[in-house]
N, C-alpha and C positions, 0 to 999 in steps of 0.2 A: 361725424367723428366717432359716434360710442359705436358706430357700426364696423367704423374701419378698427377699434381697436378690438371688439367683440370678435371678429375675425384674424387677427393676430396671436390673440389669447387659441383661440381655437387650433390654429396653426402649431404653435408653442406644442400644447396641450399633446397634439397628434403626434406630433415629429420627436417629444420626449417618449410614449408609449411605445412607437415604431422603433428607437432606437433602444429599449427596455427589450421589448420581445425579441429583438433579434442576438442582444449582448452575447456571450458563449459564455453561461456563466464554469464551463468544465466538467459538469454532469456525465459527460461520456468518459471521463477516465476513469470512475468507478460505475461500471454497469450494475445495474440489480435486476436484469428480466429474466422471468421463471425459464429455467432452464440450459442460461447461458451455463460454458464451463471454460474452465482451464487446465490445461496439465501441464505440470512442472518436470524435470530431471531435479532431483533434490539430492545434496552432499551434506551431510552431518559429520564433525569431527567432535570429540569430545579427547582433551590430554587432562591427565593427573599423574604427573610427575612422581610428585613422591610417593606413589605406589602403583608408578609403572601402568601406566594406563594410557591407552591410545588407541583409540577404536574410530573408526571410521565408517559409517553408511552410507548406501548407493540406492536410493529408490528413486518412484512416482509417484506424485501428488495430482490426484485431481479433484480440483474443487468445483461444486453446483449449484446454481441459486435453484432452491427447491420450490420457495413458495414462500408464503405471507405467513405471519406468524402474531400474537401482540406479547411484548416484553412483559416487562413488571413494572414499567412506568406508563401501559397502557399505547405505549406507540405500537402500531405498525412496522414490523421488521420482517427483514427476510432469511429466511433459513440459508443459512453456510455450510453446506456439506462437504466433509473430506473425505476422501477415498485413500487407501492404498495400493500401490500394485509395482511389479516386479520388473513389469515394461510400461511402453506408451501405448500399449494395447491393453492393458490389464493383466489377467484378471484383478476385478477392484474389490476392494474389501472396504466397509466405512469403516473408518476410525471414531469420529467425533462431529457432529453438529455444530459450529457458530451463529452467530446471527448479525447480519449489518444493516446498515438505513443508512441513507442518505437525507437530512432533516434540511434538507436546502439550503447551509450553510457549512456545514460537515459533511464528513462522512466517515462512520462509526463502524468499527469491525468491534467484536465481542471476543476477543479469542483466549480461551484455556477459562476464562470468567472474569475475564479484565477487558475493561471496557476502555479500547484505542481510542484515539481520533485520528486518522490514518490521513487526509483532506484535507484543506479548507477549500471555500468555494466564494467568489472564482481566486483560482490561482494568481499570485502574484509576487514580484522581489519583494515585497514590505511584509510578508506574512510572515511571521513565527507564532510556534506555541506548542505546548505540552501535549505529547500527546501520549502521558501520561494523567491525562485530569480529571480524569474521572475513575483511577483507581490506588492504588496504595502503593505504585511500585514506586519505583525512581524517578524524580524528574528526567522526562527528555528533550528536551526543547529543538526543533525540529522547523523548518525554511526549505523554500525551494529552490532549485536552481534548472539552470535548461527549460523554463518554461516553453510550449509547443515545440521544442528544437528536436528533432531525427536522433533516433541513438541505434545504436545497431549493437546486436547480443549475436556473436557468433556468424552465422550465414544468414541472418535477418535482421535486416534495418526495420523500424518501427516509425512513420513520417512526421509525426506527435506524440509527444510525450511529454512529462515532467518529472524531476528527480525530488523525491524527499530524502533532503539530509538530515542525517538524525546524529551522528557523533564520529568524532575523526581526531582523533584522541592519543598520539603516542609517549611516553617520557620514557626512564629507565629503566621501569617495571613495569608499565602497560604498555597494550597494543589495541587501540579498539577504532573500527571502522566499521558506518551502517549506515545504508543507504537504500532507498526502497524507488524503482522506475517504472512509472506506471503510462500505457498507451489508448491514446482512443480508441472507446469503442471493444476493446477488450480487458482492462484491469490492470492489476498486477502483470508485471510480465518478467521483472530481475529483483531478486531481494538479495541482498548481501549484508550478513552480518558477524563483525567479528570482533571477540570478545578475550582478550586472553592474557596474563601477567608472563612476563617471559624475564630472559636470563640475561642481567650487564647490558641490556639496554637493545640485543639484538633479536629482534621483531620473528626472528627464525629459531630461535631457540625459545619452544614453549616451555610452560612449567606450568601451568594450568589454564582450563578455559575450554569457550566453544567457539566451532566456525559454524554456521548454517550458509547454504547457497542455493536460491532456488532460480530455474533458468526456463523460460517457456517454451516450450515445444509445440503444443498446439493449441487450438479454440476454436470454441464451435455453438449453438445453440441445438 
């Protein structure tokens, strides 16, 4: 008898580690290997109404995992590098370094010196959380939706992915929608964010505010 349950237990034991090691805990939607990249087409709007102001930008973004780096709380991170450029050819100019990690429960973008949580891991409907929380700006409370479901950006479907919703917010005098779509095995792939107080309630009549849109084009290591 202690042999048949000494063997049960063992069985348990095996068939719970086997089902651990294979879970997906989402790791591939935020990649961090030295040298992965991506390049965006990126739209900047910026309106200020009451002194006439409406400027619009058309560039390239490419970002690079450069390499290992340790923070100031002594982790392990990786260098985020941004590029600018005028095509999806370049030439690239850097703008700015970030840094990100993946601490096997998160995953942490650094950007402008505000420390995101861009992640949770593994994805799921019951996740929300700020990922504002570890800096001073505004709460943004933030849930998935589309988990591993197909989204297509343009002439490209992507077969896995996840959407982080972050805010979808209209009344009389706001208009705010942001959402971030990330694919395996590549990242980031559509950010959309918009920000803006408009006129009587119609969503097309700004009066101040920004739009950011970043749209993937390519990736590669």
């Amino acid at each position: 008898m202690g042999l048949l349950l000494a063997l049960v237990a063992a069985f348990v034991v095996s068939s719970c580690k086997k089902k651990d090691d294979t879970y997906d805990m989402g790791y591939a939607y935020f990649p961090l290997n030295q040298g992965h990249y991506v390049i965006y087409s990126v739209r900047e709007v910026y309106v200020d109404q009451p002194v006439q102001i409406r400027d619009t930008f058309d560039y390239f973004l490419k970002t690079v995992i450069a390499g290992n780096i340790t923070d100031n709380s002594g982790r392990t991170v990786q260098q985020y590098e941004r590029y600018y450029g005028p095509s999806a050819n370049g030439p690239w100019s850097i703008h700015d370094v970030w840094t990100a990690v993946n601490d096997g429960s998160r995953a942490e973008l650094v950007e402008e010196n505000n420390r995101t949580i861009k992640l949770v891991f593994a994805p799921s409907e019951d996740d929300e959380w700020n990922m504002n929380a570890y800096n001073t700006l505004d709460e943004m409370e933030c849930y998935y939706s589309n988990i591993n479901g197909s989204y297509t950006l343009g002439s490209q479907t992507f077969s896995a992915t996840v959407t982080v919703e972050q805010e979808d917010f209209s009344s009389y005098i706001d208009s705010r929608r942001k959402y971030e779509v990330y694919a395996k095995g590549i990242g980031l792939v559509h950010k959309y964010y918009r920000d803006f107080i408009i006129n009587n309630g119609n969503p097309n009549s700004l009066k101040k505010g920004r739009l950011l849109e970043m749209k993937l084009v390519s990736y590669g290591n």
